[in-house]
PAROLO-138188 format. One line per field, with one value per residue: z negated, y negated, x of N, C-alpha, C in turn. Coordinates in steps of 0.001 Angstrom, whole numbers. Layout:
N
n_c3: Z/... .
n_c2: Y/... .
n_c1: X/... .
ca_c3: Z/... .
ca_c2: Y/... .
ca_c1: X/... .
c_c3: Z/... .
c_c2: Y/... .
c_c1: X/... .
//
This chain:
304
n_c3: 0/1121/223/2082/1912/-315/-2846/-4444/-4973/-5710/-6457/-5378/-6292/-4759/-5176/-2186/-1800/-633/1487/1167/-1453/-593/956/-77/-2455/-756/152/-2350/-3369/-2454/253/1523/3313/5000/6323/7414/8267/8100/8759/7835/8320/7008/4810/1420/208/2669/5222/4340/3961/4119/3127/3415/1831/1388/-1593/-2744/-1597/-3125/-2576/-1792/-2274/-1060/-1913/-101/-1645/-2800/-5739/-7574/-9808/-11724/-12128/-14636/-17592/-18509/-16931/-15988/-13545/-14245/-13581/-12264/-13172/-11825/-13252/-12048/-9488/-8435/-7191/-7928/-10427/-12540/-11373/-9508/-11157/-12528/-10324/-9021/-11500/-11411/-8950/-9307/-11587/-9982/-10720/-12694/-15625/-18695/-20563/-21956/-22686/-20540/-21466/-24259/-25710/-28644/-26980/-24343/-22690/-21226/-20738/-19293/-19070/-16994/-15799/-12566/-10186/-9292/-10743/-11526/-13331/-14736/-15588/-16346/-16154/-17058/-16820/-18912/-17475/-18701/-19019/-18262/-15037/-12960/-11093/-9416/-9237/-11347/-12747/-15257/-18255/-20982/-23861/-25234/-27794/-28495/-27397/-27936/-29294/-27799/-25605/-25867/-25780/-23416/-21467/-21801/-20452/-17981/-17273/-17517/-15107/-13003/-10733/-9827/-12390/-15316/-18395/-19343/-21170/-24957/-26937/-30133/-32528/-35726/-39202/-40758/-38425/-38147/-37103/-35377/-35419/-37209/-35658/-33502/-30135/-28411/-26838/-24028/-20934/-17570/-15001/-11886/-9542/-7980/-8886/-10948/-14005/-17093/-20713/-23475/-26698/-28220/-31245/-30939/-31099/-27866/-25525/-22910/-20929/-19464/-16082/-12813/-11285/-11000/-9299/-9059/-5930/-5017/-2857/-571/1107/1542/1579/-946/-2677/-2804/-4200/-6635/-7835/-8416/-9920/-12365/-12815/-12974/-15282/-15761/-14628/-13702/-12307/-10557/-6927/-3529/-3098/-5185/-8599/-12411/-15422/-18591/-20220/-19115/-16932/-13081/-10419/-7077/-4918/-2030/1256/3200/5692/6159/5826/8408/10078/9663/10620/13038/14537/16811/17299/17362/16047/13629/12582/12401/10550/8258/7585/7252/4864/3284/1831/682/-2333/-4127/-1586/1597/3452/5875/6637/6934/9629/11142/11554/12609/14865/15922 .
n_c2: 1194/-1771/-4692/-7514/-10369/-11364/-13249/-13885/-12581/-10577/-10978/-10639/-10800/-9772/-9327/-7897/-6387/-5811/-5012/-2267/-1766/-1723/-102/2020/2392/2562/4812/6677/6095/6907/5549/3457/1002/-1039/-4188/-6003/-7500/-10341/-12426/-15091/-17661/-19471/-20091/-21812/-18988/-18083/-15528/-14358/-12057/-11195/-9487/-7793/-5906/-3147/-943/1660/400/-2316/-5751/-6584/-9237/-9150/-10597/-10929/-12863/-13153/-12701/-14317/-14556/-11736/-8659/-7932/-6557/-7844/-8358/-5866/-3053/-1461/1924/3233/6692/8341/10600/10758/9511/10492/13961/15528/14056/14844/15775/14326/12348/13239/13499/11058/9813/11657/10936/8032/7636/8760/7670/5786/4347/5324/4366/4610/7918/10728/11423/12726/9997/7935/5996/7017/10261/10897/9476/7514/4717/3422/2117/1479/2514/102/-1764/-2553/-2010/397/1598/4256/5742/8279/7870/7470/8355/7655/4774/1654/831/203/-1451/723/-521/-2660/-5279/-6560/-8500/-9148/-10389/-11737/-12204/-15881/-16106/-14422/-13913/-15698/-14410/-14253/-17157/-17404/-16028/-17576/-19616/-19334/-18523/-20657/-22091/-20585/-20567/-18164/-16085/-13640/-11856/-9179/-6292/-6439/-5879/-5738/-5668/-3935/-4476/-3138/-2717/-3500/-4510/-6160/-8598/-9070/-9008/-10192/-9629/-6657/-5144/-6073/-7266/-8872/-10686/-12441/-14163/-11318/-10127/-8080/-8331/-7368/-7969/-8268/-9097/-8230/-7959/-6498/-6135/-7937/-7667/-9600/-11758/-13469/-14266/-15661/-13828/-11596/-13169/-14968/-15410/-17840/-17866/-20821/-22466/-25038/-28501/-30091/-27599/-26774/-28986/-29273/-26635/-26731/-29049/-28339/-26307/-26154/-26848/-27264/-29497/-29523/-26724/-27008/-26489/-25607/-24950/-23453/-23274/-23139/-22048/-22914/-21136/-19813/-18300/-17540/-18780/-19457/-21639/-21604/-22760/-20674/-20277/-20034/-17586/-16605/-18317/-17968/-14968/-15005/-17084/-18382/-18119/-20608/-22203/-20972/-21686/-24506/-24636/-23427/-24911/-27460/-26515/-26201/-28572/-29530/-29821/-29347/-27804/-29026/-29355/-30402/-31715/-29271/-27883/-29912/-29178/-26761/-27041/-28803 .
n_c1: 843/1474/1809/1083/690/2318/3003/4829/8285/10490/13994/17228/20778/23597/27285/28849/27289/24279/22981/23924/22931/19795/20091/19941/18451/15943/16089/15695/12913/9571/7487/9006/11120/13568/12729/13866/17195/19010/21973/23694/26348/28836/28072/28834/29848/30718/29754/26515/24135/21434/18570/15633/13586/11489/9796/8161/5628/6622/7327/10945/13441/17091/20599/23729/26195/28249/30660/29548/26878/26255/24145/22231/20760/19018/16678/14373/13156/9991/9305/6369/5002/2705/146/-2295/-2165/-78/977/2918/3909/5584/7972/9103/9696/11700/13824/14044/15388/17463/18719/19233/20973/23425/26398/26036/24423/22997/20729/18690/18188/16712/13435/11510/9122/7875/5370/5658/5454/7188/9933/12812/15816/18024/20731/21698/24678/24885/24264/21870/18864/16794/13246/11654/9071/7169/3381/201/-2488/-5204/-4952/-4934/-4949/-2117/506/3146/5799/7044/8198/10460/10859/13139/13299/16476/18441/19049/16721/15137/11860/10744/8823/6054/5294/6565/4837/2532/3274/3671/858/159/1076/564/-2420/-3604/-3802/-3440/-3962/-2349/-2106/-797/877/2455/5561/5104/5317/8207/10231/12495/15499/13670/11224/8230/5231/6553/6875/6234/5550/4727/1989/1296/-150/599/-544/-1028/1001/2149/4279/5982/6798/9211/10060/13171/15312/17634/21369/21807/24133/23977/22241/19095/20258/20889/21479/19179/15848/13170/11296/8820/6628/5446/2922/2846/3379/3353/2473/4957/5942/4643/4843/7677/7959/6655/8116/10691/13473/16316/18346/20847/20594/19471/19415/19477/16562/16734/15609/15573/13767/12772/13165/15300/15167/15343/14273/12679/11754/10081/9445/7009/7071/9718/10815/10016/11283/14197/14201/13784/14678/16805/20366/21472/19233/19111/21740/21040/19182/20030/22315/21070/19187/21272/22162/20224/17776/15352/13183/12409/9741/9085/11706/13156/11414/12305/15021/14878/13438/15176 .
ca_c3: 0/1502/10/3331/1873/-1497/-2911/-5501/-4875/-6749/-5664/-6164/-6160/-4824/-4217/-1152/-1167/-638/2283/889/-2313/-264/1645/-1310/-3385/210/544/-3323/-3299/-1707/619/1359/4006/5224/7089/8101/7924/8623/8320/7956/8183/6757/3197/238/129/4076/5725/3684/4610/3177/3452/3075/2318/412/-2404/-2912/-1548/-3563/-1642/-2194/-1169/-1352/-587/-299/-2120/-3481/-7019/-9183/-10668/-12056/-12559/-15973/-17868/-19293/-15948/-15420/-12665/-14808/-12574/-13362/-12363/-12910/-12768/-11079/-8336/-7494/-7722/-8840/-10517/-13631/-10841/-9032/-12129/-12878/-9234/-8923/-12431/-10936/-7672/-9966/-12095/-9474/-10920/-13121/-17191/-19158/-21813/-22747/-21674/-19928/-23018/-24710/-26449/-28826/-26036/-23138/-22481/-20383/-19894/-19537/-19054/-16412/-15075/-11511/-9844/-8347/-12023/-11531/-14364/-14522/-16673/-15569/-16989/-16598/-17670/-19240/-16813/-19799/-19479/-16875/-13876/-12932/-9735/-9346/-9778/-12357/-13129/-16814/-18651/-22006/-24385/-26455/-28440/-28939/-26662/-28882/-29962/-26615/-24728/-25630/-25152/-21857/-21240/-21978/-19836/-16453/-16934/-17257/-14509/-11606/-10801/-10491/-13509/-16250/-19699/-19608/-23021/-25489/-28742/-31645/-33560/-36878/-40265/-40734/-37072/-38274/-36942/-34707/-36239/-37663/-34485/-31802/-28651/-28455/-25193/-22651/-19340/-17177/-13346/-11636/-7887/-8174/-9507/-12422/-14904/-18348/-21250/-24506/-27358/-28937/-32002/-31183/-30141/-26458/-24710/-21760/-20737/-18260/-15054/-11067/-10345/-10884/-9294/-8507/-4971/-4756/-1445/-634/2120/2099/832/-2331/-3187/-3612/-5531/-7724/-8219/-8873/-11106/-13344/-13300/-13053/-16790/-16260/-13468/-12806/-11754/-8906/-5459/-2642/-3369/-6858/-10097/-13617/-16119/-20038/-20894/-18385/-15527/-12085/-9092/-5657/-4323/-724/2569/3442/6948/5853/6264/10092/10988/9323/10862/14607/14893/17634/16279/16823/15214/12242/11881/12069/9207/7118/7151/5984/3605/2001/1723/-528/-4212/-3674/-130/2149/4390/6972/7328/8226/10666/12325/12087/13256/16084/16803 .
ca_c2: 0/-2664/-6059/-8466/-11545/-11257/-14577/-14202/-11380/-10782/-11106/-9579/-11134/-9442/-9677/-8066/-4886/-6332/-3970/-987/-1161/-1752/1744/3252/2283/2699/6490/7108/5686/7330/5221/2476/437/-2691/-4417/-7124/-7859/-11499/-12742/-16637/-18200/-20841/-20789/-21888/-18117/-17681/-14842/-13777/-10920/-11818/-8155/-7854/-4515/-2315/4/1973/-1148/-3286/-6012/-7042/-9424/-8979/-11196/-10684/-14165/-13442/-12492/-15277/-13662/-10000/-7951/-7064/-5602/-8691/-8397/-4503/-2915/-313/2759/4258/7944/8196/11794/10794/8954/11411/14656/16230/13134/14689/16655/13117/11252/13706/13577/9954/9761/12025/9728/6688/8248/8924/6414/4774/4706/6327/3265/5375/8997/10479/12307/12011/9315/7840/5476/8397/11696/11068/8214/6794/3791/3909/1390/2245/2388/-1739/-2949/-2925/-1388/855/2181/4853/6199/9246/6986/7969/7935/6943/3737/388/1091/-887/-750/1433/-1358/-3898/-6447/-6186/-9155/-8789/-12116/-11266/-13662/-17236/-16240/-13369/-14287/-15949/-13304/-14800/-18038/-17002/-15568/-18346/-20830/-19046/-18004/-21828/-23029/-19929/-20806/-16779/-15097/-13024/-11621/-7417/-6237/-7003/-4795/-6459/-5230/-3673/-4309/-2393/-2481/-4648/-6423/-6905/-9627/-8512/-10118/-10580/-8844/-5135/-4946/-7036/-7602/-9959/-10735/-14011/-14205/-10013/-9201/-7514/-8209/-6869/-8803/-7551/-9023/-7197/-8274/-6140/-6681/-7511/-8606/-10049/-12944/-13842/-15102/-16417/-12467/-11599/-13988/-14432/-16330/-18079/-18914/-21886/-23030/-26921/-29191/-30336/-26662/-26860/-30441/-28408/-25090/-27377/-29786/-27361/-24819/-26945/-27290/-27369/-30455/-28754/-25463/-26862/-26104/-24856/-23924/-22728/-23572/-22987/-22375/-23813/-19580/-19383/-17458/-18475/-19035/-20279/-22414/-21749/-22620/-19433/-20143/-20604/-16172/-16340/-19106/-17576/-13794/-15240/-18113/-18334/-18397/-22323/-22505/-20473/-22711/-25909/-24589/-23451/-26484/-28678/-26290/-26226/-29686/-29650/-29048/-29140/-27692/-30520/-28498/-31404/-31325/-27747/-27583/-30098/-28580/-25391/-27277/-29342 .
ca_c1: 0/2267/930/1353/1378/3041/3589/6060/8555/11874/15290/18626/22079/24752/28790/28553/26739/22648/22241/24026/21519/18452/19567/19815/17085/14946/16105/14983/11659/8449/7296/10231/11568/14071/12263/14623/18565/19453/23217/23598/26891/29225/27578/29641/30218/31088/28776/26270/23512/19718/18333/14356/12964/10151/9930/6951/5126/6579/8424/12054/14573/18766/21219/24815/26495/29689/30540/29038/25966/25847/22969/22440/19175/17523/15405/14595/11874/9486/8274/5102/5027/1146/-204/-3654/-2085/1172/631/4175/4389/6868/9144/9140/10764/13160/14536/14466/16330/18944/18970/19759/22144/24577/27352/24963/24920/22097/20467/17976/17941/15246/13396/9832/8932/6602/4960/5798/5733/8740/10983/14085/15544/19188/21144/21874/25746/24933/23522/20069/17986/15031/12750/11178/7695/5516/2076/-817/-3760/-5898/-4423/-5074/-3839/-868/1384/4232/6984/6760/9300/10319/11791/14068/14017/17336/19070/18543/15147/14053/10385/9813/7921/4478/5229/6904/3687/1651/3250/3610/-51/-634/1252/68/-3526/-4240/-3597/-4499/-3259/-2935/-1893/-263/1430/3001/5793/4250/6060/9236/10860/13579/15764/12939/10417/6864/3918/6845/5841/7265/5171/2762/2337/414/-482/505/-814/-827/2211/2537/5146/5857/7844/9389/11487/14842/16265/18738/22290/22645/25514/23441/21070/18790/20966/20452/21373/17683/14878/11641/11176/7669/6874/4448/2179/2921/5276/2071/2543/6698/6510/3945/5698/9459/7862/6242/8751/12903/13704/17281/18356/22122/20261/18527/20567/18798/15270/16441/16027/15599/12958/13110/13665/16590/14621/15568/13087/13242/10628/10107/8276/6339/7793/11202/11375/10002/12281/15373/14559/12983/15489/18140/21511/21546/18237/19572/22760/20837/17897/21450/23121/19800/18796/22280/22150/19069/17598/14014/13075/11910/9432/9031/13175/13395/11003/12666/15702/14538/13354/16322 .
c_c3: 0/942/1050/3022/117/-1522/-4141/-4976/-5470/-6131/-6252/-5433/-5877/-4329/-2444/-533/-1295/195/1369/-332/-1993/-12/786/-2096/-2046/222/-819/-3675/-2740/-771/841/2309/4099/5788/7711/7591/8770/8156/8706/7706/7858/5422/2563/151/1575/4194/4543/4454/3765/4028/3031/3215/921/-260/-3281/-2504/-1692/-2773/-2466/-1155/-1774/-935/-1180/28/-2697/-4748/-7963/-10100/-10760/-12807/-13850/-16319/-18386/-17994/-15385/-14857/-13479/-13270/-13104/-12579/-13031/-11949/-11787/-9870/-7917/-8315/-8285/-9410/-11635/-12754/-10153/-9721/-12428/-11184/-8938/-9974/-11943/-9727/-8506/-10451/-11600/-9857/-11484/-14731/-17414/-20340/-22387/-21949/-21639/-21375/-23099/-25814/-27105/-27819/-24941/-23322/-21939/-20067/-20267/-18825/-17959/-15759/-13372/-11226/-9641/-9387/-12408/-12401/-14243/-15276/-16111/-16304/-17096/-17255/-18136/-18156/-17425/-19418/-18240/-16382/-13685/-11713/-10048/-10105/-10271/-12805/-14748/-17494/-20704/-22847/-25762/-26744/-28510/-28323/-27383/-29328/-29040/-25905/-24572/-25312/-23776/-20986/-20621/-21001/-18332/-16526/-16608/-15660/-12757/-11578/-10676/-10967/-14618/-17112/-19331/-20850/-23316/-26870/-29111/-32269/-35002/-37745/-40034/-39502/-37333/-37482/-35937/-35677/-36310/-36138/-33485/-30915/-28437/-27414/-24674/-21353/-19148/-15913/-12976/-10264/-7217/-8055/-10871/-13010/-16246/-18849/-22548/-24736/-27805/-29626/-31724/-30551/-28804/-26142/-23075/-21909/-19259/-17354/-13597/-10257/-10003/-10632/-8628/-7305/-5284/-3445/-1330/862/2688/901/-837/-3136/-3733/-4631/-6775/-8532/-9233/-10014/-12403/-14033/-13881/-14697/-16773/-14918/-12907/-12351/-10976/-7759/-3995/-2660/-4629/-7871/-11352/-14502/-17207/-20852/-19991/-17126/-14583/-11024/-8183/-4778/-2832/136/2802/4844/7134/6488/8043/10690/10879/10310/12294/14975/15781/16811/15772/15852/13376/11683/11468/10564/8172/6595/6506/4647/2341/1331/479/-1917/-3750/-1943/58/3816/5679/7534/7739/9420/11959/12821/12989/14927/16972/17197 .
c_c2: -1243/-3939/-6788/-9529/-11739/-12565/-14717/-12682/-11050/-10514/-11051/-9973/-9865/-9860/-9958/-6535/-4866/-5340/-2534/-478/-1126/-251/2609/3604/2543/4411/7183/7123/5780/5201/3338/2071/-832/-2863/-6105/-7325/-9336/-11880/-14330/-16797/-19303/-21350/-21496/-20783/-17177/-16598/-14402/-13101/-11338/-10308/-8060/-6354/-4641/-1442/549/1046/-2071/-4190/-6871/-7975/-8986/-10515/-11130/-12118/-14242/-13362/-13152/-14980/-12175/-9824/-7368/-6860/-6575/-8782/-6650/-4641/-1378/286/3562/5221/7920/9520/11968/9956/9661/12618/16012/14898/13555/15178/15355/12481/11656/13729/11698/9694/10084/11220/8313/6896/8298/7379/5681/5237/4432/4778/3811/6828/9308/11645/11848/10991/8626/6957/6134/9341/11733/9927/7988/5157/3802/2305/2007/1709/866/-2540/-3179/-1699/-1160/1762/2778/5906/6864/8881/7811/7368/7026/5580/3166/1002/-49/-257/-74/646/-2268/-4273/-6435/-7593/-8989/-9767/-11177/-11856/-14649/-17221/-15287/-14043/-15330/-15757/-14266/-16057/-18713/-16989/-16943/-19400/-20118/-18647/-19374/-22473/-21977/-19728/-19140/-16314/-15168/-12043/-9765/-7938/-6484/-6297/-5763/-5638/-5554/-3954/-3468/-2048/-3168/-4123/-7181/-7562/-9072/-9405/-10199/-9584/-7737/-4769/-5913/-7111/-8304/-10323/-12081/-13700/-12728/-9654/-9185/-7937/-8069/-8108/-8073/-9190/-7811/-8244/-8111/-6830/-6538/-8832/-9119/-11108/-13539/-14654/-15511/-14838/-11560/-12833/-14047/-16046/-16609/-18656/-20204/-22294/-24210/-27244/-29559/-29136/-26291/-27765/-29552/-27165/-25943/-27954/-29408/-26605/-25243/-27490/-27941/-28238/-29436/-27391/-25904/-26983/-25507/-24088/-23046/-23447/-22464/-22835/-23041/-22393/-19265/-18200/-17953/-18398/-19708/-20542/-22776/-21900/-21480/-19306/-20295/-18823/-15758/-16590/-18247/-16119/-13793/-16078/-17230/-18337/-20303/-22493/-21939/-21343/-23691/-25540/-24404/-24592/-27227/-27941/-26106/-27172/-30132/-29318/-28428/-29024/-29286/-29939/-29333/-30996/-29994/-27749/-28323/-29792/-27733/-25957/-28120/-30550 .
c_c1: 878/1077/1440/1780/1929/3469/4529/6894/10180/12873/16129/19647/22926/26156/28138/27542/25032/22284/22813/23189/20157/18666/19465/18932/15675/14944/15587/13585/10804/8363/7564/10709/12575/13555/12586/16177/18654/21094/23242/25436/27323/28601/28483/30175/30743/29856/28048/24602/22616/18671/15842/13452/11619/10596/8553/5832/5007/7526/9548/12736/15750/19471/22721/25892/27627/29218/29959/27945/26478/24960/22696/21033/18400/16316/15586/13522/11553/8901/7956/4597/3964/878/-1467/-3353/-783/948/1779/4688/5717/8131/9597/10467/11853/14153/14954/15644/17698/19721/20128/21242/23559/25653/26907/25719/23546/21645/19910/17915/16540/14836/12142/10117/7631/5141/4790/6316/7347/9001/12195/14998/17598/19734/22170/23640/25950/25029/22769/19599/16937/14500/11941/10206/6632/4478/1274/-1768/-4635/-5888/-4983/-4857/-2814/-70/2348/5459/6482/7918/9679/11247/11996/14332/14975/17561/19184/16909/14505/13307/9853/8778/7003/3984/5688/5558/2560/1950/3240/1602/-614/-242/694/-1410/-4222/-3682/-4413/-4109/-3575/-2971/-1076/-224/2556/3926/5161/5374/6958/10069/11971/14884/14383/11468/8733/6067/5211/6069/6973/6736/3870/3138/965/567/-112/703/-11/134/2168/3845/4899/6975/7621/10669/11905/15706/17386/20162/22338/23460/25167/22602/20668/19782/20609/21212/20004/16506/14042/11458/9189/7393/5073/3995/2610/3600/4252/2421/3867/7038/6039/4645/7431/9173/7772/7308/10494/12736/15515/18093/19137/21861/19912/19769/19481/17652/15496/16255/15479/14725/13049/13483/14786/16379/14763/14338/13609/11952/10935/9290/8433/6662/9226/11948/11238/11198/13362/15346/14247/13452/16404/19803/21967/20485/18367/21008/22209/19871/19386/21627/22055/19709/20183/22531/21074/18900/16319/14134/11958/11420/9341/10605/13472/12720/11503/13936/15741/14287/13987/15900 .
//
């Protein structure tokens, strides 16, 4: 179930290996595709490869940027092996697991737990983290991939007010659930959020605090592109969302929890993958030039 027009969709820093984890994560994943490679020249980082695939229907981008971000687990993707919608769904998880694994490290092994029958939680050979979850039917339904974010340290006891503000600022959304650590979980805090999730212009994402020790924090190697119709819809999305000035660069910025985004014209992916090679230098060069996109100036780049 390919969603077509997906308006938020998450995106993944790499050095230089964006295509070699799409093929990889495409050959593990039922029903998975690239369904575009573009290479832009002359960045800040010389060639870099902007890869656009699928995974179980969910859609992804890549892009291969040179070392300055790395992928770490405060942003993981949960997958929910659900027995009424796959029907070897436990022989499934344990094969994907082993898929991941290859060159990976184990965070949580795969094992029962009190929340699941079966899960575990792996960081794959690239960096990218996944939690991986034979569901209870019982339960919502919920898509396959879900986005997972991690408030650790100075952001622990965020979550809900994470929550609360993206639900305010994306005109569709809508609260799943929501579990509470109970008394005695310590170090983690009595009422933080030990699990929720919540929809914003149908995507699912989950959020958790962790007292515990981690040696990570949200970075600009995990982010969530929003794309936009009209230029009303980018001032809107930037204004709302840029907390932190020196993050903005090129259709990115910053939230006030340290989440990155990239506020884009929704024609910004045609041009870039249906452009000429001049037409792809000239949209480059403007848009490198920018903070906030300036959908009027591309197009006339694009059109020279």
């Amino acid at each position: 179930m390919s969603k077509a027009n997906q308006k938020i969709v998450p995106h993944l820093w790499y050095d230089k290996e964006a295509k070699e984890a799409a093929e990889f994560y495409a050959s593990i994943f039922p029903d998975s595709k690239i369904t575009d490679v573009t290479t832009i020249h002359n960045t800040p980082s010389g060639d870099s490869d902007i890869v656009s695939f699928e995974l179980w229907g969910q859609k992804f981008k890549a892009i291969s940027a040179g070392p300055y971000f790395k992928i770490n687990p405060s942003i993981s993707f949960i997958v929910n092996f659900d027995p009424s919608r796959e029907t070897n769904a436990r022989e499934k998880i344990d094969e994907v697991w082993n898929k991941l694994s290859e060159g990976g490290t184990a965070l949580m092994p795969l094992d029962q737990y009190p929340f699941s029958e079966r899960f575990g939680w792996i960081q794959d050979k690239f960096g990218l983290s996944w939690q991986l979850m034979l569901t209870n039917p019982e339960g919502e339904e919920r898509p396959t991939i879900v986005p997972s974010l991690l408030f650790v340290g100075d952001n622990c006891g965020n979550a809900e007010a994470a929550i609360n503000f993206y639900l305010s600022v994306f005109k569709n959304a809508k609260q799943g659930q929501i579990a509470r650590y109970p008394k005695g979980m310590e170090p983690d805090k009595e009422g933080t959020i030990m699990f929720a999730d919540f929809c914003i212009e149908n995507l699912w994402i989950s959020a958790m605090d962790s007292a515990h020790e981690h040696k990570f924090s949200f970075n600009e190697a995990i982010s969530f592109i929003v794309y936009c119709d009209t230029q009303e819809e980018i001032d809107y999305f930037w204004e709302k969302l840029s907390a932190v000035p020196q993050a903005e660069q090129c259709g990115w910025l910053k939230d006030q929890f340290g989440i990155s985004w990239q506020v884009v014209p929704s024609e910004m992916d045609k041009m870039m993958s249906k452009g000429t090679p001049e037409q792809l230098e000239r949209v480059t060069k403007a848009f490198l030039k920018m903070k906030k996109f300036d959908l009027a100036e591309l197009q006339k780049a694009y059109k020279g």
